[in-house]
N, C-alpha and C positions, 0 to 999 in steps of 0.2 A: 492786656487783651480786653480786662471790662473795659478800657476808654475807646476800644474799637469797637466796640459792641455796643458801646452807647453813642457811638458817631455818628455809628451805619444805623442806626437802631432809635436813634437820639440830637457807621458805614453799613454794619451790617446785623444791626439789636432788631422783626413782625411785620387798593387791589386793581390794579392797571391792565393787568393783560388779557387778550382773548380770553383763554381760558378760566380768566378767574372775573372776566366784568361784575362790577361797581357793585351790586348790592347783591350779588350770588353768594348763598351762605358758605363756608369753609365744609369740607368734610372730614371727617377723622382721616382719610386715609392720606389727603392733602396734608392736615397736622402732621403727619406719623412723618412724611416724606420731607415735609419741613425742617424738623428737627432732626433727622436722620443726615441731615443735608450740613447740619451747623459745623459739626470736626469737620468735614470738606473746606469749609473756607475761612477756618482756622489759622492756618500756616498764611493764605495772603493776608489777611486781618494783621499781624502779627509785621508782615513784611510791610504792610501800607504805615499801619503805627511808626515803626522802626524811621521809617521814611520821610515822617511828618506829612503824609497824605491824607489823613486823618482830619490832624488838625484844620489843612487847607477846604477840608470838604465839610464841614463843622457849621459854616454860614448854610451851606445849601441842606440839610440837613438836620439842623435845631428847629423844632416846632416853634412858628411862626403865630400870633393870632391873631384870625381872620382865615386861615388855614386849614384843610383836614390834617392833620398828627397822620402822617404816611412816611416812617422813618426810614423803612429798606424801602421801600418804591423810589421815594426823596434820592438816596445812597445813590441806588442803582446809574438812577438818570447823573449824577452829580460822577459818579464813577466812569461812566460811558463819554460824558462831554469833557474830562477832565485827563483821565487816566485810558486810554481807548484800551491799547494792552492789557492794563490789568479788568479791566470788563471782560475782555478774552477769555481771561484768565478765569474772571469768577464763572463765566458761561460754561467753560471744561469745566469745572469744580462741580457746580448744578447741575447741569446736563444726564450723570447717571441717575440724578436721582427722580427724571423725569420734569426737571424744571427748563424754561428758557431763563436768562436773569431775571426778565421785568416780571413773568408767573412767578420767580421767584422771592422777589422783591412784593410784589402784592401780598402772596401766600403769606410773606412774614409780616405783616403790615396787621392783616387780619389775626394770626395767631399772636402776634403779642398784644393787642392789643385785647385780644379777649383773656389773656392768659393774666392782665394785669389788669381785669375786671373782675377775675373771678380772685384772687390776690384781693383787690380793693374788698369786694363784696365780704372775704374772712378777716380782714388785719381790719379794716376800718371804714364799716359801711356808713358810718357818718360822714367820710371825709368828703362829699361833695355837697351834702348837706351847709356843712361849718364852709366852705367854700364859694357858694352861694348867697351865705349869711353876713359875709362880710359886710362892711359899710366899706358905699363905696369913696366918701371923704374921706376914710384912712387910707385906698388907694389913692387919692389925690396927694397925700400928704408924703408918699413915699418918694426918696429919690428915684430917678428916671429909670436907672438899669433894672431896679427892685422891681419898679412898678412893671417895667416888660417881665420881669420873668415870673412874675403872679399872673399876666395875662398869659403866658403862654403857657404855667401849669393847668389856670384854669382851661383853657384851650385842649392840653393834652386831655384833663380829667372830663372834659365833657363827651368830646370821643371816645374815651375808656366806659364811660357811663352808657354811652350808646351802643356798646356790644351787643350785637345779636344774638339771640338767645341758642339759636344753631350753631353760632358762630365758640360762644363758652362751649356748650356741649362736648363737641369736636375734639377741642382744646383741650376738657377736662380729661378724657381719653391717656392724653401724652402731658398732662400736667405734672406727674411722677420725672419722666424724663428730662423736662424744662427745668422743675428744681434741682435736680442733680446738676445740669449742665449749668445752670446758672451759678449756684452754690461753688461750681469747682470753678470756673471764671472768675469769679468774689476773691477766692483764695489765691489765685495765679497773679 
């Protein structure tokens, strides 16, 4: 389940739609509904994995750089053009909890990504620092696969760095619940 999580996430691991346009800050009660929403799509998570849809959806959905880092918005659309059914599927899933997929896929877009700033902010507020510090001849010198996936942490962490301060807030709210959910995913 974490490799689903980091699919959708990394299909379905954190803002496109109406009701959530582009730079409108997250509210707690958007987080609370976010996370409440995550066992809902669970069990397909779990069925797409089993299936190898995951993997297939992996290119459309790896942070990219040159890219915003928009893991479940990425998913969603990657779900929709790919799997129409199981979009269906994730839409019933969402739907109680007041989401469409693509609100839905934004919502989480915003909530992890501030969830994994305010994370950065306590485990290692230097890490963008030492990221930035790099030289970049020793990115020259790296083989080619390396060198993309240092652009594309750096890429993630720059977005992560740019969390809205509204946006952590919100988050810090249902932070309690995010490490639980995530810690029992870890372990699964």
């Amino acid at each position: 389940m974490k490799k689903f999580m980091m699919a959708l996430g990394a299909v379905f691991f954190v803002v496109a739609g109406t009701a959530f346009a582009g730079d409108k800050a997250l509210t707690a009660d958007t987080a609370k509904r976010f996370v409440a929403s995550l066992p809902s799509v669970e069990d397909l998570g779990k069925e797409l994995e089993a299936e190898g849809k995951t993997d297939e959806m992996r290119f459309d959905t790896d942070p990219k750089a040159g890219q915003e880092f928009k893991p479940y918005s990425n998913a969603v659309k990657a779900l929709k053009a790919k799997y129409p059914s199981d979009y269906g599927r994730l839409s019933m899933a969402v739907k109680p909890h007041g989401f469409s997929a693509e609100e839905w896929g934004a919502a989480g877009d915003k909530v992890m990504i501030a969830y994994m700033a305010l994370k950065m902010e306590k485990e290692s507020p230097d890490a963008m620092a030492q990221m930035q510090a790099m030289d970049p001849a020793m990115l020259d010198m790296m083989p080619p696969e390396m060198k993309a996936q240092m652009a594309q942490m750096k890429a993630m962490m720059e977005t992560v760095a740019a969390a809205s301060p509204e946006d952590k807030k919100a988050v810090a709210e249902v932070e309690g619940e995010l490490d639980a959910y995530m810690d029992a995913q870890a372990e699964s």
